[in-house]
C-alpha positions in Angstrom: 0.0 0.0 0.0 1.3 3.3 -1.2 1.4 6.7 1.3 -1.9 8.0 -0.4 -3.9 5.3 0.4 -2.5 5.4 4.2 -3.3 9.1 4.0 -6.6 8.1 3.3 -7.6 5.5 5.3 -6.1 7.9 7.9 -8.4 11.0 6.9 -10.9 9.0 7.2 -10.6 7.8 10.6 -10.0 10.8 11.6 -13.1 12.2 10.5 -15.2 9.6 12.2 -13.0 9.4 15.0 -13.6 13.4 15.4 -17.6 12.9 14.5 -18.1 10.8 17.3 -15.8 12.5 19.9 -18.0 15.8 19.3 -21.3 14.0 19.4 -20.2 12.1 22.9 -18.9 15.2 24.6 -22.1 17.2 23.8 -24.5 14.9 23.2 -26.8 16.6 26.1 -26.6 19.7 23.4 -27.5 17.5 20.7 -31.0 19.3 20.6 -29.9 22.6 20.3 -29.5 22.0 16.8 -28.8 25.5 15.7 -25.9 26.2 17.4 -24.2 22.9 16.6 -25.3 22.4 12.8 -22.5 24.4 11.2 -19.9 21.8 13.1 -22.3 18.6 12.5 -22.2 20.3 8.4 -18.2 20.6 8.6 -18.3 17.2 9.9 -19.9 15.7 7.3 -18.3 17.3 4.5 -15.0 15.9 5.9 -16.3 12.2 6.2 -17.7 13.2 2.2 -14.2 14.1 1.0 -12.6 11.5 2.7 -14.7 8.9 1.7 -14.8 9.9 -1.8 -10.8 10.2 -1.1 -10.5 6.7 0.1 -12.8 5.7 -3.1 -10.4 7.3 -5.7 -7.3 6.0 -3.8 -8.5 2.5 -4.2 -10.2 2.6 -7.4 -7.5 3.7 -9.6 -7.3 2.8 -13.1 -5.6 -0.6 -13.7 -2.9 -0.3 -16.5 -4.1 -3.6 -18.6 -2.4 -4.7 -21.6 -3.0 -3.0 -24.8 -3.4 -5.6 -27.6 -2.1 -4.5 -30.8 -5.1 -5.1 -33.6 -4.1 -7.6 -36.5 -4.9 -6.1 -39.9 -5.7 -8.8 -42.3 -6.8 -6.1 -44.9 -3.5 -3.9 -44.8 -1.4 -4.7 -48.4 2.3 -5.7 -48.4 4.8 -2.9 -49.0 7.2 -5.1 -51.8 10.4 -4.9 -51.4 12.2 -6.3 -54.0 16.6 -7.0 -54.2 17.5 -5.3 -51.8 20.3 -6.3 -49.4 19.6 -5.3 -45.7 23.2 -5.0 -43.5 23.5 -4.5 -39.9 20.2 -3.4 -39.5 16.6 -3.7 -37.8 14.0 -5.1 -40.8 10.3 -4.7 -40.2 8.3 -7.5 -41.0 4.7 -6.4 -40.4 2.7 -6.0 -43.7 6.1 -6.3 -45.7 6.9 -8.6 -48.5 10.5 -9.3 -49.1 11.4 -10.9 -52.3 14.9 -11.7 -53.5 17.0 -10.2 -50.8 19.5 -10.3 -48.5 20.1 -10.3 -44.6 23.2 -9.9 -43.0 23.4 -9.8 -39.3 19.9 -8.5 -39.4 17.8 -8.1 -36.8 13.6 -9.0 -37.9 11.1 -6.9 -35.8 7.6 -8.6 -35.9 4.6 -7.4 -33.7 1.9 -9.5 -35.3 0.0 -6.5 -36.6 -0.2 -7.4 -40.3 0.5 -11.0 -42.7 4.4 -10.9 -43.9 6.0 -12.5 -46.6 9.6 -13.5 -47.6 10.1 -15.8 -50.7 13.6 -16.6 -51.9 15.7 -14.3 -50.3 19.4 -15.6 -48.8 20.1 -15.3 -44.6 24.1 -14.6 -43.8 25.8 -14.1 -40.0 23.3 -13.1 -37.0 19.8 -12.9 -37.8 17.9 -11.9 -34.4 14.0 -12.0 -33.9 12.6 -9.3 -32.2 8.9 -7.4 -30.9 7.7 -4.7 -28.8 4.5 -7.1 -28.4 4.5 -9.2 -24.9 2.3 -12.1 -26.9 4.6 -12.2 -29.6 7.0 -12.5 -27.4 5.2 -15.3 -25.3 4.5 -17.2 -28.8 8.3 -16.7 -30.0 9.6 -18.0 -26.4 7.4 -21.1 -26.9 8.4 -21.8 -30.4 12.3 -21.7 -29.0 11.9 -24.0 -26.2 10.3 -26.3 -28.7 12.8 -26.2 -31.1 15.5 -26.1 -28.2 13.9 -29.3 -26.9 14.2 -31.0 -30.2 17.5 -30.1 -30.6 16.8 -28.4 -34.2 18.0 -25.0 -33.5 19.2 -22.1 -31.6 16.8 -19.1 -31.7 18.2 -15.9 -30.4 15.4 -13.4 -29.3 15.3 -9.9 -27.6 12.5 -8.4 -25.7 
């Protein structure tokens, strides 16, 4: 629990604690009504804000995770003989045809259909997203292929 929420819990025990410390010491005064309604109004405001404190404090947005929205409509940007060196490639709604990687690193997000048709792989070639499920489906797909002993699949979150 963070200081705000102590800060509120606190206000609000106050408030009460306050409410029913007037109400015992003068509770023989209780009827005149007149005198003591501006302190019985300022009471209840206090318990009001604190309450609707404490309600805020605890109620606060929860951050949940944002999924990214696969476009099956969005058309391929062809690329066509190109060589790629050293350098992050985006795959998302790309279509690479007849070129060359060479210590590339190959960004997927899973936002859009990719396509890569003969085209040569040299060196390093790293697979990487900003997407957690992505991530989670490229992490399975390497302890498979780890547990198979096929290959080595380097990733990076």
């Amino acid at each position: 629990m963070d200081w705000q929420k102590w800060a509120a819990i606190a206000q609000l025990i106050y408030f009460v604690g306050l409410s029913f410390a007037y109400l015992r010491k003068n509770i023989s005064r209780v009827r005149e009504i007149k005198s003591n309604l501006i302190i019985i109004i300022l009471l209840l405001v206090g318990f009001a804000i604190s309450s609707i404190t404490l309600y805020y404090t605890f109620n606060e947005p929860v951050n949940k995770t944002v999924f990214q929205k696969f476009d099956e409509s969005k058309k391929f940007v062809s690329v066509r003989n190109k060589s790629f060196v050293n350098e992050t490639v985006p795959l998302d709604g790309y279509s690479y045809h007849n070129c060359k990687f060479t210590n590339v690193k190959l960004l997927y997000n899973g936002t859009a259909y990719y396509e890569l048709a003969d085209n040569t792989f040299e060196g390093s070639i790293v697979f990487a997203t900003d997407n957690k499920q992505i991530l989670g489906m490229m992490l399975l797909i390497r302890n498979l292929l780890k547990a198979a002993d096929i290959a080595d699949i380097e990733l990076i979150e």
